[in-house]
C-alpha positions in Angstrom: 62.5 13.0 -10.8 60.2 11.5 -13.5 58.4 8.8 -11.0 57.8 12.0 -9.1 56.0 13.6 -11.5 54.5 10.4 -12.7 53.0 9.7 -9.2 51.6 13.2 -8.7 50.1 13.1 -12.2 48.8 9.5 -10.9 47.6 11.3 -7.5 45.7 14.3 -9.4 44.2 12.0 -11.8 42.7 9.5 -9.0 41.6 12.6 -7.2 39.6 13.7 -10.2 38.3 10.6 -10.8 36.8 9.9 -7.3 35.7 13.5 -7.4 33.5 12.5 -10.6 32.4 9.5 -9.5 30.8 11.1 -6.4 29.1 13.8 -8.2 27.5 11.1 -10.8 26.5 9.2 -7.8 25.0 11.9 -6.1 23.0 12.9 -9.4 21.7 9.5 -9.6 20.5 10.0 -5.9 18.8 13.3 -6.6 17.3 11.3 -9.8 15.7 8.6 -7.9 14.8 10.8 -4.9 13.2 13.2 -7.3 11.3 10.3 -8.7 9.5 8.8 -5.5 8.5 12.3 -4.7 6.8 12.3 -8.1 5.7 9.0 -8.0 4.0 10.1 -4.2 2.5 13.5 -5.4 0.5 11.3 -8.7 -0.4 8.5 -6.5 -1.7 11.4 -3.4 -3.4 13.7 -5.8 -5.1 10.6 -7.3 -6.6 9.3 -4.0 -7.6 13.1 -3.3 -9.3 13.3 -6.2 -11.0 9.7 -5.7 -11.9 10.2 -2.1 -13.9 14.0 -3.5 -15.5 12.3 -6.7 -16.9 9.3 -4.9 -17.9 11.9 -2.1 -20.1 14.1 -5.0 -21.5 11.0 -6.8 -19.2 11.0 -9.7 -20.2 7.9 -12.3 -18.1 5.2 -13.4 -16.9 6.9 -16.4 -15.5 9.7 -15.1 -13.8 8.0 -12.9 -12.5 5.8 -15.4 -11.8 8.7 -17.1 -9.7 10.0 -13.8 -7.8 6.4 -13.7 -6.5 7.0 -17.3 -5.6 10.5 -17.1 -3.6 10.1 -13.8 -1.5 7.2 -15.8 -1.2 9.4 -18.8 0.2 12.5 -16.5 1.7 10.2 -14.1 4.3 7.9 -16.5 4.6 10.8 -19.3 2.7 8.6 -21.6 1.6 9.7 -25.3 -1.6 7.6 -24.5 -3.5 5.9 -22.0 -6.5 3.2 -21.7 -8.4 1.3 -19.7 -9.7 -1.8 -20.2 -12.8 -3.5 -17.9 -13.8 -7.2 -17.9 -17.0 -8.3 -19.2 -17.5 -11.6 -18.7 -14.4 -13.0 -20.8 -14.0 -10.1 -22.4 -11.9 -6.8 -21.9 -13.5 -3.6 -23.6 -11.9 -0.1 -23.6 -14.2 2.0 -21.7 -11.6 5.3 -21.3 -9.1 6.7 -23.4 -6.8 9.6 -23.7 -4.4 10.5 -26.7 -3.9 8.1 -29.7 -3.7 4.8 -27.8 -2.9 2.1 -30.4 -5.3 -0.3 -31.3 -4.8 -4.2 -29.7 -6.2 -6.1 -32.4 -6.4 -6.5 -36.2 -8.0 -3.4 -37.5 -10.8 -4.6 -39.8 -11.1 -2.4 -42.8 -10.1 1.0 -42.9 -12.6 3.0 -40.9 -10.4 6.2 -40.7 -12.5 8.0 -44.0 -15.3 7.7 -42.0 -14.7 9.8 -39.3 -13.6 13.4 -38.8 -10.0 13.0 -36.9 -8.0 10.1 -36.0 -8.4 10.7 -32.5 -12.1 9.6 -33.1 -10.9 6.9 -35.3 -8.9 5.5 -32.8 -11.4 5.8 -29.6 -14.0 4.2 -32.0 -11.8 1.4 -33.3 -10.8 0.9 -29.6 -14.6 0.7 -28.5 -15.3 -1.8 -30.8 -12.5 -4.6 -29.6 -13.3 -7.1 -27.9 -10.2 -8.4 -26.5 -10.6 -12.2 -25.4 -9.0 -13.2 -21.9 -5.8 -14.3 -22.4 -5.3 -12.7 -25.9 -2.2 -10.8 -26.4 -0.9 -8.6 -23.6 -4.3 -6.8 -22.4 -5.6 -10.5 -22.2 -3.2 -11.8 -20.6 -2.5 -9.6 -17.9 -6.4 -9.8 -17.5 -5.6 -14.0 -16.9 -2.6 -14.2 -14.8 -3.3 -10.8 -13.2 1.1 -9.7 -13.8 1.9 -6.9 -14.6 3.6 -6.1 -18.2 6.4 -4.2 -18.9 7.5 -3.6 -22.5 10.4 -1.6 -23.2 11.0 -2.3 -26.9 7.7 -3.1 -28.6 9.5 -4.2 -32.1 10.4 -7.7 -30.5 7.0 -8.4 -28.8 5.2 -10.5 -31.1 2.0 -10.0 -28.9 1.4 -6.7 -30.2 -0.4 -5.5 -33.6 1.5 -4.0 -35.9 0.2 -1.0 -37.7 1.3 0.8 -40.6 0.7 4.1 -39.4 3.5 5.3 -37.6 1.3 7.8 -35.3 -0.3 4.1 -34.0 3.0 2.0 -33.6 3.7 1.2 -29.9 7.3 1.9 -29.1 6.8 0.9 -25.2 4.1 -0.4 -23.3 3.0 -1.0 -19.7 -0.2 -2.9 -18.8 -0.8 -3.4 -15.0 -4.1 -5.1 -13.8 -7.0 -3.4 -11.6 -8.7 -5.2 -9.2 -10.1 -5.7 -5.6 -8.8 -8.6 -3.6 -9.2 -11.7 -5.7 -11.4 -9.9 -8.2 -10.4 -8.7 -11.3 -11.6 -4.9 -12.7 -9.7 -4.8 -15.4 -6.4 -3.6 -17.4 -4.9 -0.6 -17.3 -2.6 0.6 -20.0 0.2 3.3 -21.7 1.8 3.8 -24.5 4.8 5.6 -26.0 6.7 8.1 -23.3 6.7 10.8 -24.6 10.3 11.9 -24.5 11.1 8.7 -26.7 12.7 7.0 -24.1 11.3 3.5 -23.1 9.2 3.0 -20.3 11.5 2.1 -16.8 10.5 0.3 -13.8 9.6 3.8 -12.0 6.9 3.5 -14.6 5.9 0.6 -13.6 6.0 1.1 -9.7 3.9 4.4 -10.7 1.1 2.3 -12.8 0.9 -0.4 -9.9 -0.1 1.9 -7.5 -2.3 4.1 -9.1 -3.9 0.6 -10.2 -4.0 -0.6 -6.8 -5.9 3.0 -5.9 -8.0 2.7 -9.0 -9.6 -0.9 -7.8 -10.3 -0.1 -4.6 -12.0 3.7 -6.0 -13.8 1.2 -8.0 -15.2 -1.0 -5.9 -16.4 1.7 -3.1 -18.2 3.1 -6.3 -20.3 -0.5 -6.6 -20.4 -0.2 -2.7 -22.7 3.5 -3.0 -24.2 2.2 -6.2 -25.6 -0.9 -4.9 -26.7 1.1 -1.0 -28.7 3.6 -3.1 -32.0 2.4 -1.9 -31.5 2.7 1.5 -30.9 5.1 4.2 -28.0 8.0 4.5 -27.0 5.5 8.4 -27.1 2.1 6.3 -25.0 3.1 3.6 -22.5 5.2 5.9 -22.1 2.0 8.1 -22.0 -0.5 5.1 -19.4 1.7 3.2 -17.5 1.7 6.7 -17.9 -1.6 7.6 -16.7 -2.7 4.0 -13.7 -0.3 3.8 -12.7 -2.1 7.1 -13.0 -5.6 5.9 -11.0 -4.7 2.9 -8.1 -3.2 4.6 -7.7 -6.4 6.9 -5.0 -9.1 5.2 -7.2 -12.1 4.2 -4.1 -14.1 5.2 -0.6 -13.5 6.5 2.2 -14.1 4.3 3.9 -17.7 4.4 7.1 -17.6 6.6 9.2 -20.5 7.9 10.5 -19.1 10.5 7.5 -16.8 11.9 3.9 -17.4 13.0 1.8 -14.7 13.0 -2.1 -14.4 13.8 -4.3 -11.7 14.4 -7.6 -10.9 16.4 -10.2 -8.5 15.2 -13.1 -7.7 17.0 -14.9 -4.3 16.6 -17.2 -3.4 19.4 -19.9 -1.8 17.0 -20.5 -2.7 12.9 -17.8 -0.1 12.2 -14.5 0.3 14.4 -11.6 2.2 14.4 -8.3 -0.1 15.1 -6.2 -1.3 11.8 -3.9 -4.2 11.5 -1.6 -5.1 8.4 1.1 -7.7 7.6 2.9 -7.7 4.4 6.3 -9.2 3.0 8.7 -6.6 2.1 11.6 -9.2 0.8 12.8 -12.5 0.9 13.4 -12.0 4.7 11.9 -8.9 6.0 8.0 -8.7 6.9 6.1 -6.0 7.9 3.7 -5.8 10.6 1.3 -2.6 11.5 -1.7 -1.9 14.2 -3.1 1.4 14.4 -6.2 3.3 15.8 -8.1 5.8 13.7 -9.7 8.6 16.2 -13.6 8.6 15.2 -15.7 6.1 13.6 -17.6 5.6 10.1 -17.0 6.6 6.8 -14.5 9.4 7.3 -12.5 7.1 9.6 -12.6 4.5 7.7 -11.4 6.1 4.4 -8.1 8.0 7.0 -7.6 3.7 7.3 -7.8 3.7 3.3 -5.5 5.9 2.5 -3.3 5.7 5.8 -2.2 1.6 4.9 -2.2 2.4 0.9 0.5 5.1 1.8 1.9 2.9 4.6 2.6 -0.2 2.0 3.7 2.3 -0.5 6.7 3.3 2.0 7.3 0.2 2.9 8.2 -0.6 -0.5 11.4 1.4 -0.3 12.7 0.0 2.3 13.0 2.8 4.6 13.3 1.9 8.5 10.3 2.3 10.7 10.9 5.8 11.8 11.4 7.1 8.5 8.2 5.3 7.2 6.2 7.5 10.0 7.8 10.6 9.7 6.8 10.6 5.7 3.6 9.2 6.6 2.7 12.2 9.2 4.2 14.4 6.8 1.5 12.8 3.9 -1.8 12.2 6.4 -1.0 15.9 7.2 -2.6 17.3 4.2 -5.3 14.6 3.8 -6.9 14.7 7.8 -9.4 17.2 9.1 -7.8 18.5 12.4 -9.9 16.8 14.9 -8.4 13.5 13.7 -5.6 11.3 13.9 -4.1 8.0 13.7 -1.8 6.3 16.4 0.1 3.7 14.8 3.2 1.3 15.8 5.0 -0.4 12.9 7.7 -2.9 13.1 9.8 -4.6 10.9 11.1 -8.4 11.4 13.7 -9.3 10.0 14.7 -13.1 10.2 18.0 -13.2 8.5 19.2 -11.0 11.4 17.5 -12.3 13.9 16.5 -8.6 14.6 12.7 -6.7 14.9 12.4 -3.0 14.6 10.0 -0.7 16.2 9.2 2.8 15.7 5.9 4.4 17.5 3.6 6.8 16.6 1.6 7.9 20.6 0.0 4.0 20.4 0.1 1.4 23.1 3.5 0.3 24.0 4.7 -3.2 22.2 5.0 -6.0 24.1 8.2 -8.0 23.7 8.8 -11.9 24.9 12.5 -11.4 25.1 14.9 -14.6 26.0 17.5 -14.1 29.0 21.0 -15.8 28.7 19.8 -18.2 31.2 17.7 -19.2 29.0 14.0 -17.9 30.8 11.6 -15.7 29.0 10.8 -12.4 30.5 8.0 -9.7 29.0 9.2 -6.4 28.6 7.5 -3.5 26.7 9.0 -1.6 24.4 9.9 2.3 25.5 10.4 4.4 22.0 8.5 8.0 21.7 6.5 8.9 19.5 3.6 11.5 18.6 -0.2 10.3 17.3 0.0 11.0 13.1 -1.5 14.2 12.1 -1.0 16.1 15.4 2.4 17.7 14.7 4.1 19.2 11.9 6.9 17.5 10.3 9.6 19.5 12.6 8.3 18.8 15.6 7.0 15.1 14.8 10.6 13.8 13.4 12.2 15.4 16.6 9.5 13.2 18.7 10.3 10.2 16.4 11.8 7.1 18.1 13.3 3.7 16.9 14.1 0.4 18.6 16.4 -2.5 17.1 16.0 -4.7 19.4 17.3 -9.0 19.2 14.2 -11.5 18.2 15.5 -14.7 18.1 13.1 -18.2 18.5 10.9 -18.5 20.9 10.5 -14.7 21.4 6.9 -13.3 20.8 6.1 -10.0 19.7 2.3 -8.3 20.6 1.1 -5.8 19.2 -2.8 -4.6 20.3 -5.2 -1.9 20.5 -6.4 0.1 23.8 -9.4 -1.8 23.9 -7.3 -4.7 25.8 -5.9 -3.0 28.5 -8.6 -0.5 29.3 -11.2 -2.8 29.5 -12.8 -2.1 32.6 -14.7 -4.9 35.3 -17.6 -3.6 37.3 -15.8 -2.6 40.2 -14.4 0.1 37.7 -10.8 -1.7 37.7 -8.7 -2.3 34.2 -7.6 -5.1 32.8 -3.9 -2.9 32.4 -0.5 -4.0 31.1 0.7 -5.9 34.0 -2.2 -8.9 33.2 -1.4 -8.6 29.5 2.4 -9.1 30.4 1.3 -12.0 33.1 -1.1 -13.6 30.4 1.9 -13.6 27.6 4.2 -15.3 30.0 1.9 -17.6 30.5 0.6 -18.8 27.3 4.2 -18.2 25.5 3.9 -21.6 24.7 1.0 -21.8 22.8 0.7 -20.6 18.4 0.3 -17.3 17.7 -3.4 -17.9 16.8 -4.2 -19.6 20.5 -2.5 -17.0 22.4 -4.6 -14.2 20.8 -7.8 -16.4 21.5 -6.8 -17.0 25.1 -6.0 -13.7 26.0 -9.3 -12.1 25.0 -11.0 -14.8 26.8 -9.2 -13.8 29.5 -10.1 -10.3 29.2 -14.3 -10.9 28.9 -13.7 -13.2 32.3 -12.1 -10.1 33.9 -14.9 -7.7 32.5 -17.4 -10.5 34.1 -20.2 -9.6 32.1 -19.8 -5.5 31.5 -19.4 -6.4 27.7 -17.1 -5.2 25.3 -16.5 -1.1 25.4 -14.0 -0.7 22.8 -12.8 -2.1 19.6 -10.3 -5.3 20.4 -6.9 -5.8 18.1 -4.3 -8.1 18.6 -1.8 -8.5 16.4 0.8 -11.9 17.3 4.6 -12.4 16.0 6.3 -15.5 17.8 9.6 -17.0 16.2 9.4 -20.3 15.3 
């Protein structure tokens, strides 16, 4: 009788116990789902705000001014500052709240002035931070990021007397454009007392990563002043362009990847991107942005920030471009949109998979059991971004997992391939794509991009180049 009750008592207890252990689980979900949406709404209303200030003229203190105050609101921060280089040297140019100074405070300058939040600005102001020195230094130098959860064993910080200007936690990220560095940009102090996490840190990245490139279209309309509305709308364009296209593609062993880029005008409307998500998953993207110039290219802006940003999470493909057409939604006029395929490789697996968004169909190099290749495209629906609502768009949403194994040979490529046109009115079409793939399948990645769009000028014999020309090139090593 008493092992009865013993085991039933053991039963109600396990029951309870799992029944706990799902409903702390499923709070932690809610916590981290409830903190990429945050994370996403910052980063969104930041680029929002960026795209409309540098669209009115706004200087480059305000708009320093808007980098600081979207970290402040973003990590829950007590204060906030940014730092720009000068030579090699890093001088606060924005602050908000009581951010505490970075180096020895010389005298005591607080009877001087009115309230301590001038007292700090003004002390701030007056640093010069050296590159390398301390933590704003060296994030400046090695361009990492810096996470500090508990200030009192970092001996690179200052420590103050005044417990209003002791840093508790810390997170410096740096801002910059491609290889050049901006600056540093900087909180302090949560202000619910807890340290800083690696949400916060995600959060500062990316609104750094917004902030340099905001940055560096400002230079871009500063320096085009002098010219015509045409130049500096094409320059800005043709820039924004450049920018967004990897300067090189990340170093795999077992992948070889190349792409072709070729706009038919200064300013085009095709995208490409490659990017490592882990150890053994990359990330490819090619997509066409309807329209051309300075709108289009800022829909390419803000369509690969938000594309990498997803990526990050590790969502599949047809997740990422359901949240992305659920994003470009709100930021597209409605006589725009984006058609987009991305894929993900992943060479552990031996695996590639493919979602579409109303693009040309992929075009896979697939291996037989015989041993032959054969080129198939890859079927999988999808809807253009921006031209359905989120209902209507998931439902039209489509994903392939497909085998990729070595040998094989993903393509991915723009419209202006297979509708290029000869003189007799005839297009170049899938079927030679397909034929020329076969053909060349044992050439580098770099080559069969090359020899393929010299095969389609011989077939346009002369008629020129009508449309922008992409070609984006996986093979397995």
């Amino acid at each position: 009788m008493i092992p009865s009750i013993l085991a039933v008592l053991f039963c109600s207890g396990f029951v309870l116990f799992c029944s706990y252990k799902r409903r702390r689980w499923k709070l932690r979900l809610d916590e981290e789902s409830q903190a990429r949406f945050r994370e996403r709404e910052v980063l969104l209303s930041f680029m929002h705000g960026f795209v409309e200030a540098v669209g009115r003229g706004v200087s480059r203190a305000d708009l320093m001014k808007m980098v600081t105050h979207s970290a402040v609101t973003g990590t829950g921060a007590l204060a906030g500052c940014v730092y720009e280089l000068r030579g090699r040297e890093l001088v606060a140019v924005a602050v908000e709240g009581l951010f505490p100074p970075q180096m020895p405070l010389a005298g005591n300058l607080n009877a001087e002035l009115s309230t301590r939040a001038r007292f700090i600005e003004t002390v701030l102001r007056s640093e010069r931070i050296p590159l390398g020195a301390g933590i704003i230094g060296g994030v400046a130098q090695s361009g990492e990021s810096v996470l500090v959860a508990d200030a009192s064993v970092e001996p690179r910080l200052v420590k103050v007397d005044d417990p209003a200007l002791a840093v508790r936690s810390l997170i410096a990220v740096p801002v910059r454009f491609q290889d050049r560095m901006t600056g540093v940009l900087a909180v302090a102090n949560p202000a619910d007392g807890a340290p800083f996490a690696e949400k916060d840190l995600s959060m500062m990245s990316g609104i750094a990563e917004q902030a340099g490139l905001a940055l560096h279209n400002l230079d871009l309309i500063e320096t085009q002043k002098a010219k015509n509305k045409l130049d500096v709308d094409l320059a800005l364009a043709s820039s924004i362009q450049t920018m967004l296209l990897p300067r090189k593609m990340p170093e795999c062993a077992l992948l070889d990847i190349a792409a072709l880029y070729l706009p038919a005008q200064k300013v085009g409307g095709d995208l490409y991107d490659v990017f490592t998500i882990d150890a053994n998953r990359v990330g490819v993207a090619i997509a066409d942005v309807s329209g051309k110039g300075v709108p289009a290219s800022l829909l390419m802006a803000i369509c690969q920030s938000n594309l990498r940003h997803l990526a990050r999470s590790g969502l599949p493909p047809a997740k990422v471009l359901s949240a992305l057409n659920s994003i470009m939604r709100e930021e597209m006029r409605r006589d725009m949109f984006v058609t987009i395929v991305y894929a993900i490789v992943d060479t552990a697996e031996g695996l590639v998979t493919i979602a579409r968004a109303g693009h040309e169909l992929p075009l896979l190099l697939r291996r037989g059991v015989d041993g032959t290749f054969a080129p198939v495209f890859v079927a999988c629906e999808g809807m253009a971004l921006g031209m359905a609502k989120e209902k209507l768009f998931d439902a039209s949403i489509e994903e392939k997992v497909l085998p990729f194994g070595r040998g094989e040979i993903l393509v991915l490529y723009t419209d202006g391939i297979t509708e290029a046109v000869n003189p007799q009115g005839l297009q170049y079409g899938s079927a030679r794509l397909s034929d020329s793939i076969d053909t060349l399948k044992t050439q580098s990645a770099g080559e069969i991009n090359e020899r393929v769009f010299d095969r389609v000028l011989a077939f346009a014999s002369g008629a020129g180049q009508a449309d922008d020309v992409t070609m984006l090139t996986i093979k397995h090593r």
